[in-house]
C-alpha positions, 0 to 999 in steps of 0.5 A: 526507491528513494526518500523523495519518490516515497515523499512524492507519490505519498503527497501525490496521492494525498492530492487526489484524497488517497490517504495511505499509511506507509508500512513495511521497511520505509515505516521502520525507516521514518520511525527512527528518522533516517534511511537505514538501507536501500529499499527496492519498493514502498509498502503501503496499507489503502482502505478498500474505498481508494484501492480502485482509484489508488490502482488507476493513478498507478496504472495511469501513471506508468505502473504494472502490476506484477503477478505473484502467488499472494496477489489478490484484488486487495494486496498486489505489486506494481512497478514503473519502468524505472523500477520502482515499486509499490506493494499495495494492502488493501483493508476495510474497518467495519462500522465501529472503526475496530475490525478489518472485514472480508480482505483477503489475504495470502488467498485465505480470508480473515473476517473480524480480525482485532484491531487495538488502536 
């Protein structure tokens, strides 16, 4: 995936009020502010919330999830035809925005991880 495919689907789904926090290798990346490598996909962290919504806009816009042994409802893979990719990790805060609650993850639950912010 490209620095622009990231930059526009980032924006695009901002357009629909889906904010997502960039991780994985294009994290590293837009931290030392340029592309170190080529990367095959976009990882990105979404609340719970938005994960439905998030999901449909891909759907309805050409990307198929791809099933993998770690794919849940709250963390899966979707590719377009193009071939790009987008790995997707759902999370929920609980009320005093400090703990992820009930995201499943790698088929095992974690409740009440810490959250430094």
């Amino acid at each position: 995936m490209t620095f622009t495919k990231v930059l526009d689907l980032y924006n695009w789904l901002g357009e629909f009020g889906i904010t997502v926090w960039i991780d994985g290798g294009w994290s590293v990346d837009a931290l030392l502010g340029k592309q170190t490598r080529k990367h095959s996909d976009l990882d990105i962290a979404v609340h719970r919330k938005d994960n439905s919504k998030l999901r449909q806009l891909l759907e309805n816009n050409g990307y198929k999830e791809e099933n993998r042994n770690d794919s849940t409802e709250f963390m899966y893979f979707m590719k377009n035809e193009a071939g790009q990719g987008v790995d997707v990790h759902a999370f929920e805060y609980d009320e005093n925005g400090k703990t992820f609650k009930k995201v499943y993850f790698w088929n095992s639950k974690l409740d009440d991880v810490k959250l430094e912010r």
